[in-house]
Every structure is written in C-alpha cells, then in structure tokens.
C-alpha positions as CSV (number, residue, x, y, z in Angstrom):
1,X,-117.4,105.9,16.0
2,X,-116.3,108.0,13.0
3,X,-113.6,109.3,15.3
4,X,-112.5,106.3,16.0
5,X,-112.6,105.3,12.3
6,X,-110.6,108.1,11.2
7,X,-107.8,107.8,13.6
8,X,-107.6,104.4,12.6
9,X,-107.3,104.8,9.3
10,X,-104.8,107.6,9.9
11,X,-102.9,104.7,12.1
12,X,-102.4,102.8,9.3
13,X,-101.5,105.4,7.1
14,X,-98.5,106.7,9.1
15,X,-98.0,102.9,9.8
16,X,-97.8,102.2,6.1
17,X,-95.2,105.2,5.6
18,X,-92.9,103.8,8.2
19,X,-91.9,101.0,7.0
20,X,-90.1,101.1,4.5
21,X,-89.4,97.4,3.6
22,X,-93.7,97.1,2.8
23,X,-93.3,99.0,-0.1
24,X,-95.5,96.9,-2.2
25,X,-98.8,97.8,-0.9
26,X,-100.4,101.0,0.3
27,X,-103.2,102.4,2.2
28,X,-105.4,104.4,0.4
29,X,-108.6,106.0,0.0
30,X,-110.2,102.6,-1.5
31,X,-108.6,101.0,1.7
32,X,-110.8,103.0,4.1
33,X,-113.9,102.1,2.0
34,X,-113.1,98.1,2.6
35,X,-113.4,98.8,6.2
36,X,-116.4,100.9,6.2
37,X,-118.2,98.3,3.8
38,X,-116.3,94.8,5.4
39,X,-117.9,97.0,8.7
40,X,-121.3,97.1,7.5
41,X,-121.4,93.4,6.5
42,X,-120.6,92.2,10.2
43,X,-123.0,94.1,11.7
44,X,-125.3,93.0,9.1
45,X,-124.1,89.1,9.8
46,X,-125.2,90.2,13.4
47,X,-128.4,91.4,12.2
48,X,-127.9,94.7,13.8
49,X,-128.9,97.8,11.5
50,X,-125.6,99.7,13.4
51,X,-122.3,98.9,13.3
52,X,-120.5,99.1,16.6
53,X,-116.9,99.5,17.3
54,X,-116.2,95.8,17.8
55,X,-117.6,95.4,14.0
56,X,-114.6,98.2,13.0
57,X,-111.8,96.7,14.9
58,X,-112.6,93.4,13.2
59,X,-113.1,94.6,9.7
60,X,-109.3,96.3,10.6
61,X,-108.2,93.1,11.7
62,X,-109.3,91.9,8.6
63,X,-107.4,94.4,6.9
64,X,-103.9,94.1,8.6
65,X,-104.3,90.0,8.1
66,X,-104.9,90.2,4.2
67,X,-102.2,92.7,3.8
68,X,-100.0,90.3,6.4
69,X,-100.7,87.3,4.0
70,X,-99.8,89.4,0.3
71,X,-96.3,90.3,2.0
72,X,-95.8,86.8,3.3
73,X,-97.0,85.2,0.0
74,X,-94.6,88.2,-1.8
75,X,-91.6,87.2,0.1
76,X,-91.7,83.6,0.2
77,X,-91.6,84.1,-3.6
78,X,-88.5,86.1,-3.2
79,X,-86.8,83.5,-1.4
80,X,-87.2,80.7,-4.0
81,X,-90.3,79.0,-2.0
82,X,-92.6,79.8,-4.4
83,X,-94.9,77.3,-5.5
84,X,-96.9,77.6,-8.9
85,X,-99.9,76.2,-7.7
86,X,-100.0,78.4,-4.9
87,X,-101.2,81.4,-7.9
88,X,-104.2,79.3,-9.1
89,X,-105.5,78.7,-5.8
C-alpha cells in the first residue's frame, strides 16, 4: 500500500507539472498528508483499524474533485459568472 501511495502521489505531481493552464494550485508535501489522513478517516468510518487501497483511491478521488471544483469556481469567476454569494457560502 505505501507503494501504491507513493506512485500516486508522484502521479499527481508530474500531473500537476503538466498542465500548464492549472497554475493556481499545486501538489505538495501538505497534499500527500490530506490523503494519508482523509485515508485514515474512511477506514475509520468503516470501523476498520487498516486502511485498504479502496480507502486511498477514494481519499484521491477526493483530492482530484476539490481541486476540480477551485479551478471551476476560479474560472467561472474569470469569465464574468461570478456570483458574490457564491464566496459566503
């Protein structure tokens, strides 16, 4: 599983330096720890004391889907459909 961990991370990494149009957000170090921890929850909402690899690929789901809705929300704002309210809630 840490294999698999790593090489993920590494995915996104490369994936990150890539495209060049995302250039707002990164992969880091800190980004790595989300999935270990968002991991760790799962299996714990499972009440498992081990995280499997289905418990990985979700928290990186997770991942790619939050990052997914900040450049969606980032260009809609570019492109005048921005809506104030949208930043309080």
């Amino acid at each position: 599983l840490q294999e698999y961990i790593t090489s993920a991370y590494v995915s996104m990494r490369t994936d990150d330096e890539q495209d060049d149009s995302r250039n707002y957000f990164f992969t880091t170090a800190r980004t790595l720890l989300s999935i270990l921890r968002l991991s760790e929850a799962l299996a714990k909402l499972r009440f498992s004391e081990e995280v499997s690899q289905s418990d990985v690929d979700e928290a990186i789901r997770l991942m790619y889907q939050s990052k997914r809705s900040l450049y969606d929300e980032v260009e809609s704002s570019h492109r005048g459909r921005y809506d104030p309210t949208t930043t309080i809630f």
